[in-house]
ROSETI-33452 format. One line per 10 residues: number of its first residue (from 1); for each residue y, z, x of C-alpha. Coordinates in Angstrom, 3 decimals. Last residue first. Example, Ala and Ser with C-alpha at 12.3 -4.5 7.8 and 13.67 -1.06 7.14 Angstrom:
BEGIN
2> -1.060:7.140:13.670 ~ -4.500:7.800:12.300
This chain:
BEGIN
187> 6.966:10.530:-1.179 ~ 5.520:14.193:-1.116 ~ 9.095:16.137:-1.010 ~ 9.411:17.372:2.693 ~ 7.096:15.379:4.625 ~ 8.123:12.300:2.459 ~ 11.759:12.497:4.200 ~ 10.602:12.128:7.456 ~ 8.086:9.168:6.134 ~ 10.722:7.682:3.949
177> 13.190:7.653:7.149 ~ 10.551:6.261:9.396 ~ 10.460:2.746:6.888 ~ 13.894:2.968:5.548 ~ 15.229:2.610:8.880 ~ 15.584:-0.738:10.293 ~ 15.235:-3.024:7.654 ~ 16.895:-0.352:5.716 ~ 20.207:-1.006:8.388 ~ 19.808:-4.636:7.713
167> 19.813:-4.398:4.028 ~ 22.787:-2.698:4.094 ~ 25.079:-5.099:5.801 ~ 23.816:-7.472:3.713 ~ 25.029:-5.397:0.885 ~ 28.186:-4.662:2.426 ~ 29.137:-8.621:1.698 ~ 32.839:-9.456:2.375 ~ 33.376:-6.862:5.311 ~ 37.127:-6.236:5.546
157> 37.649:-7.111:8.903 ~ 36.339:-5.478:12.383 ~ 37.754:-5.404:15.967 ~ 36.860:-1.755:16.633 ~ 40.778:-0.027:17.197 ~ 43.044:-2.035:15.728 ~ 41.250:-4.476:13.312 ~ 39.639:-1.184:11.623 ~ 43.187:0.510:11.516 ~ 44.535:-2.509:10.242
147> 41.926:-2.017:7.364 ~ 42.808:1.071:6.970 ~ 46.238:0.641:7.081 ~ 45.715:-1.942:4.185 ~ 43.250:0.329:2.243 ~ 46.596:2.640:1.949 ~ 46.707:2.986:-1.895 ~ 43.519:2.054:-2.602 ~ 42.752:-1.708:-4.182 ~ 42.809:-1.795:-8.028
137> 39.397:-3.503:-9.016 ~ 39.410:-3.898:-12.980 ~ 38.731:-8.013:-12.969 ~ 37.292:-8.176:-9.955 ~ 34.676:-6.259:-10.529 ~ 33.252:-4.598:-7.148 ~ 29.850:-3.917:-6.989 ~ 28.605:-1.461:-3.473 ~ 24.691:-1.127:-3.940 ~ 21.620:1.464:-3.564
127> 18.484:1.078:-4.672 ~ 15.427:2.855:-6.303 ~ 16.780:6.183:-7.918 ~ 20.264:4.571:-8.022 ~ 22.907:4.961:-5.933 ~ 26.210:2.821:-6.488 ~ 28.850:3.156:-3.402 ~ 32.406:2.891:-4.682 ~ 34.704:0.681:-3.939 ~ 37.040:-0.607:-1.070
117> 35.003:-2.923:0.719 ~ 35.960:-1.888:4.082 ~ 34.324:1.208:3.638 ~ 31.332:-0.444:4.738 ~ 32.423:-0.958:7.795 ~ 33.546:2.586:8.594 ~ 29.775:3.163:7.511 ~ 29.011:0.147:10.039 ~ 30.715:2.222:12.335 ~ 28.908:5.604:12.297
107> 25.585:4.555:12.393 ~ 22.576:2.239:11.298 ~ 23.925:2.545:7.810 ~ 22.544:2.152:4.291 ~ 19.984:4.929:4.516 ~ 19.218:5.793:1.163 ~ 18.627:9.013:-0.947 ~ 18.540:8.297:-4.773 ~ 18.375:11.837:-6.658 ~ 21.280:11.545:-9.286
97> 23.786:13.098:-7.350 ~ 22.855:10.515:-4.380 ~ 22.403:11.214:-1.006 ~ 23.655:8.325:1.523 ~ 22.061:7.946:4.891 ~ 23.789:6.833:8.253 ~ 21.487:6.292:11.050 ~ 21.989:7.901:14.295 ~ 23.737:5.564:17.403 ~ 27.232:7.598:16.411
87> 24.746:10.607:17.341 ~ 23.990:9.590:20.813 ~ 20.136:8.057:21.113 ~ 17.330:10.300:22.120 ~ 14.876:9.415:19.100 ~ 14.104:12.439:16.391 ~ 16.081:9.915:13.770 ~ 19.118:12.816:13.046 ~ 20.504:11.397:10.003 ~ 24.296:11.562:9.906
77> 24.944:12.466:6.648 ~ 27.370:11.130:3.578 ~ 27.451:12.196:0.004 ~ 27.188:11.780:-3.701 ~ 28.607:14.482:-5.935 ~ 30.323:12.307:-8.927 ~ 33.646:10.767:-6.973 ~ 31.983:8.468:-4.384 ~ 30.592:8.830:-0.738 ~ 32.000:12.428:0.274
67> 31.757:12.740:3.778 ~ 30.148:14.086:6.768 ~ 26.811:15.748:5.979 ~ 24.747:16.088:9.131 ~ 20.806:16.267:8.498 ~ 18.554:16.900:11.513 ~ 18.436:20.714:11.188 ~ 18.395:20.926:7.293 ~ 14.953:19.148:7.009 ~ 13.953:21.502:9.855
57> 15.199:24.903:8.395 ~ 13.856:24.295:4.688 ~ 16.797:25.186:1.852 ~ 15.102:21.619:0.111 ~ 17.132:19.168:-2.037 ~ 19.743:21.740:-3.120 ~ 20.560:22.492:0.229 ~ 21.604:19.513:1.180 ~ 24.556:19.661:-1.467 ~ 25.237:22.886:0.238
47> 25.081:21.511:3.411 ~ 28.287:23.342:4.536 ~ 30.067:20.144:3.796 ~ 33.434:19.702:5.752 ~ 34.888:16.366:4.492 ~ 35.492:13.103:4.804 ~ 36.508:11.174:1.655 ~ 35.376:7.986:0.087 ~ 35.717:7.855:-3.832 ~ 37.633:4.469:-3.136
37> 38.548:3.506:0.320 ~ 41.714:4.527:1.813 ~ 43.298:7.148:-0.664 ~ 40.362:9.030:-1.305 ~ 41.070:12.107:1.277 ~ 44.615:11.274:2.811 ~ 46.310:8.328:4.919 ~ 48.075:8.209:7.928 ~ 47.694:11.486:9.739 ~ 45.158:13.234:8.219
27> 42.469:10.719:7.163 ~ 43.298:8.764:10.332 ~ 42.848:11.702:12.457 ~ 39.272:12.501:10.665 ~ 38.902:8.884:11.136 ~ 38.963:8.821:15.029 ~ 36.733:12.191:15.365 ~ 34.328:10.182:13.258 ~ 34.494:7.140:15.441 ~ 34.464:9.960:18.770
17> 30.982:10.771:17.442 ~ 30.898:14.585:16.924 ~ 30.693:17.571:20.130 ~ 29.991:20.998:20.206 ~ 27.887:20.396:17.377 ~ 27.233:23.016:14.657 ~ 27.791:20.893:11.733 ~ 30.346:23.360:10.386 ~ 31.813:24.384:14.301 ~ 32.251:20.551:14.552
7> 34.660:20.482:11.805 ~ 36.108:23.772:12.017 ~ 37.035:22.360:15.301 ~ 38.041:19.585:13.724 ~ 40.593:20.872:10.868 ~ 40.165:18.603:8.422 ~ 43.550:18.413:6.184
């Protein structure tokens, strides 16, 4: 169970992106951690796994981590852009445990999108993917309340191509995010 307060209190924020408030609840009171989209899970991250990329106070400052994005180590943040939009308007970024970091999210609901697909993110040094084999795919146990939940409360299906989805949000944001990012480790 997330507690929320404990929550917000890790990320010190008074206040998270009512999508993420919305899935915390649905993580605790209709499904559990893993059990509605494969290797997903949100969690409270102390920025440990940050922390191992750089310990510096404004790298750490505009980096949120949220949720576990697949069973090895890899994880979720909200990225703090430096604009003046909301946080649920912040790009999503995924850090890999073997070094890729990649946004693959304008915000908070195209992650919830992306979830959709039911598998595993891939990160690579150089790109990141979702791949789904049909063959040995075993849906989660409660993808379909997810995805009702999805239908229910923002009016999206099971996205059929996350890659797209993706590629839009890089479009976007790979560009300013490799420039933060290359402040801190010479990209």
């Amino acid at each position: 169970m997330i507690d929320i307060t404990e929550f917000k209190e890790n990320l010190g924020l008074a206040e998270i992106p009512v999508e993420l408030e919305k899935l915390i609840y649905f993580q605790n009171n209709i499904s559990s951690y893993e059990n509605y989209s494969q290797g997903f899970g949100v969690t409270i991250d102390d920025k440990l796994g940050l922390k191992s990329w750089s310990e510096d106070k404004n790298f750490l400052a505009r980096l949120f981590p949220i949720a576990q994005a697949n069973g090895s180590g890899s994880f979720y943040t909200i990225w703090n852009d430096g604009t003046d939009k909301a946080l649920n308007q912040m790009p999503i970024v995924v850090f890999g445990d073997e070094d890729g970091v990649h946004i693959v999210a304008e915000n908070i609901l195209q992650l919830l999108h992306l979830l959709t697909y039911d598998t595993e993110i891939s990160i690579e040094f150089d790109t990141v993917y979702f791949y789904r084999d049909e063959d040995d795919y075993e849906e989660s146990e409660d993808l379909h309340e997810y995805l009702k939940w999805m239908a229910g409360d923002y009016h999206l299906s099971q996205i059929e191509e996350p890659d797209e989805l993706i590629k839009t949000a890089q479009d976007k944001y790979k560009e300013p995010f490799e420039q933060w990012f290359g402040q801190y480790f010479g990209y």
